[in-house]
N, C-alpha and C positions, 0 to 999 in steps of 0.2 A: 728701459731695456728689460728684456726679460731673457732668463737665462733657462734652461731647460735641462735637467742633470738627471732624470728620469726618464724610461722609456714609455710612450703612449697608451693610451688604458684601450683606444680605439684608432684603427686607421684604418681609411675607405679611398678611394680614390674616384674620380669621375672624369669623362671627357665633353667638352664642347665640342667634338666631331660627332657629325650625322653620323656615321656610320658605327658610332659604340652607343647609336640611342639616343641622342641628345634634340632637345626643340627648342630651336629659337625664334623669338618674335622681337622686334623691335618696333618703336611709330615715336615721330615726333610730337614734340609737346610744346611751341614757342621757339627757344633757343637750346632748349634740353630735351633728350635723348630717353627713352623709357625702353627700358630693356628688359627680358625675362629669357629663363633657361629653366629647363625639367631635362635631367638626367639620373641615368640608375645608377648608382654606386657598386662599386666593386671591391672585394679586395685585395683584388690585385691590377696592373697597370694595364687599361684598356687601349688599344682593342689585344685578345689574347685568342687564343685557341678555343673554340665556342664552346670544349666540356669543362675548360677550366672559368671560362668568363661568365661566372653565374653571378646574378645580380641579389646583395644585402640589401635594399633600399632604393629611395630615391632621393635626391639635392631639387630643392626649389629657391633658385636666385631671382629674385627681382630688386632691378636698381634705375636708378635713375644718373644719367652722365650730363652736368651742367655746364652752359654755355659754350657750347661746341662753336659758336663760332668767333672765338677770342683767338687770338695771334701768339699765345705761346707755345701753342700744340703741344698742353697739359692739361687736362679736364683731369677736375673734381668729381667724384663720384658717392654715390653713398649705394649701400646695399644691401638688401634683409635675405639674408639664406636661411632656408630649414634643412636640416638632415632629414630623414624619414627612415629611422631605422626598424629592425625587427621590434625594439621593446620598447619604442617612443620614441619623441622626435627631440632635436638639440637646432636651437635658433642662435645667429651670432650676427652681429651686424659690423661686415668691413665698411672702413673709409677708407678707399685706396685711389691713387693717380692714376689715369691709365692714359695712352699715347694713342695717334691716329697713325693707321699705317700708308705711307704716300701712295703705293701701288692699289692695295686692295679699298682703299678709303674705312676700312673697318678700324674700329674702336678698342682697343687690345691692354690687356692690362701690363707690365714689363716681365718679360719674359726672365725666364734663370733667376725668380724672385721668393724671396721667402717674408709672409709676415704672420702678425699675433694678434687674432682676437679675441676676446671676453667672450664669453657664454654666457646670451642676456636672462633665455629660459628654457623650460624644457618639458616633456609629457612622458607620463608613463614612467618609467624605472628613473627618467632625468631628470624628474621634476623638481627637484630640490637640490641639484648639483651645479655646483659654480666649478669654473674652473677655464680653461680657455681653447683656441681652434690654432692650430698651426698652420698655414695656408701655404703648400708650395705650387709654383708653377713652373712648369719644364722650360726648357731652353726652345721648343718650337710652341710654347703659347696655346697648347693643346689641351693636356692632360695636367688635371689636379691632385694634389696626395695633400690629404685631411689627417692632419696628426691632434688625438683631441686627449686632453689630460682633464680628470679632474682634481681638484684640490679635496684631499682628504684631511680628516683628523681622528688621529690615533690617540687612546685612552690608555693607562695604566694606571695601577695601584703597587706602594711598595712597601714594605717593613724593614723598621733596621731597631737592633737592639744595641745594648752595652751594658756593663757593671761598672757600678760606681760606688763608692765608701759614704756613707754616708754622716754626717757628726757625729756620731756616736763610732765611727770605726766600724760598721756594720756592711758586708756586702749585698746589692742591691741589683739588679734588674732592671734596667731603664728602656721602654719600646714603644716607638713612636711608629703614628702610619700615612702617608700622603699620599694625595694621590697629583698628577697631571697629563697634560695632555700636549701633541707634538704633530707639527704638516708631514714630517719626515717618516716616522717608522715609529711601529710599537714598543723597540729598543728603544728608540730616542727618550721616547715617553715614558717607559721604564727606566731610564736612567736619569732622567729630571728626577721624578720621584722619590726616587731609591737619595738621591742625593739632597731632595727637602727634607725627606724622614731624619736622615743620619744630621744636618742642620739641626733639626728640633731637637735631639739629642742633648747638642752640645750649647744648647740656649743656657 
């Protein structure tokens, strides 16, 4: 389970409707399904008023949806998405269920759903950032919102002093300095710190 107590470093959204842009190809392959989707990303919920719907990016999904013809009208799927953003691209690989619709015979993933995946790689300004994709999809099976965090780490440095007697009766000056590091906030991390120095102190 992952828990999310932060708000997103980045959020894009995209639709599977022809009509906000989007291309779909599918062909069979045996008893599995090969799927692909090229859509512009947005940041706001498409389709919208066309001076506000101006496109950040593009999303490239290709997946594959196995043994579509098994009886429990639950297919497995795997599937490699890129963002394609202004400053590099961010890659994340869902495994998700998706359901067959009885009316329209299409392949759909569950509506009004929310999940979490890793961020495997990335180009340009994300090339070095882990962290993960938050996958919502709407209650009509439409429109995606990309909630994407990365995992940071925050550095400080701290000092702490005191006076202390020394054998002789003599007052003294004691100052130590540490440093650490925290996923949370540079507070955090200055307060680890600050409280290993004042530790060394009292060694």
């Amino acid at each position: 389970m992952t828990i999310i107590l932060s708000n997103p470093d980045i959020t894009v959204y995209y639709s599977s409707s022809h009509s906000a842009g989007a291309v779909f190809t599918q062909s069979q392959n045996g008893p599995n399904l090969i799927q692909s989707l090229i859509s512009p990303l947005y940041t706001i919920i498409p389709p919208s008023p066309p001076n506000l719907n101006i496109s950040v990016g593009s999303v490239c999904v290709n997946g594959t949806i196995f043994d579509i013809n098994n009886t429990t009208k639950h297919y497995d799927t795997i599937t490699l998405s890129i963002l394609y953003l202004q400053n590099g691209s961010i890659s994340y690989k869902p495994l998700m269920l998706c359901i067959k619709d009885n009316i329209t015979n299409d392949y759909l993933f569950l509506p009004n759903s929310v999940n979490v995946f890793e961020i495997i790689s990335g180009t340009g300004e994300y090339l070095n950032c882990k962290g993960f994709v938050e996958f919502i999809i709407d209650s009509e099976n439409i429109n995606r919102k990309l909630n994407i965090y990365f995992l940071k780490t925050y550095s400080a440095t701290a000092s702490a002093s005191a006076t202390k007697l020394d054998k002789f009766g003599n007052t003294i000056t004691i100052s130590e300095t540490a440093s650490a590091t925290s996923s949370v906030s540079a507070e955090d991390a200055y307060k680890i710190a600050l409280t290993t120095a004042q530790g060394l102190i009292n060694l």
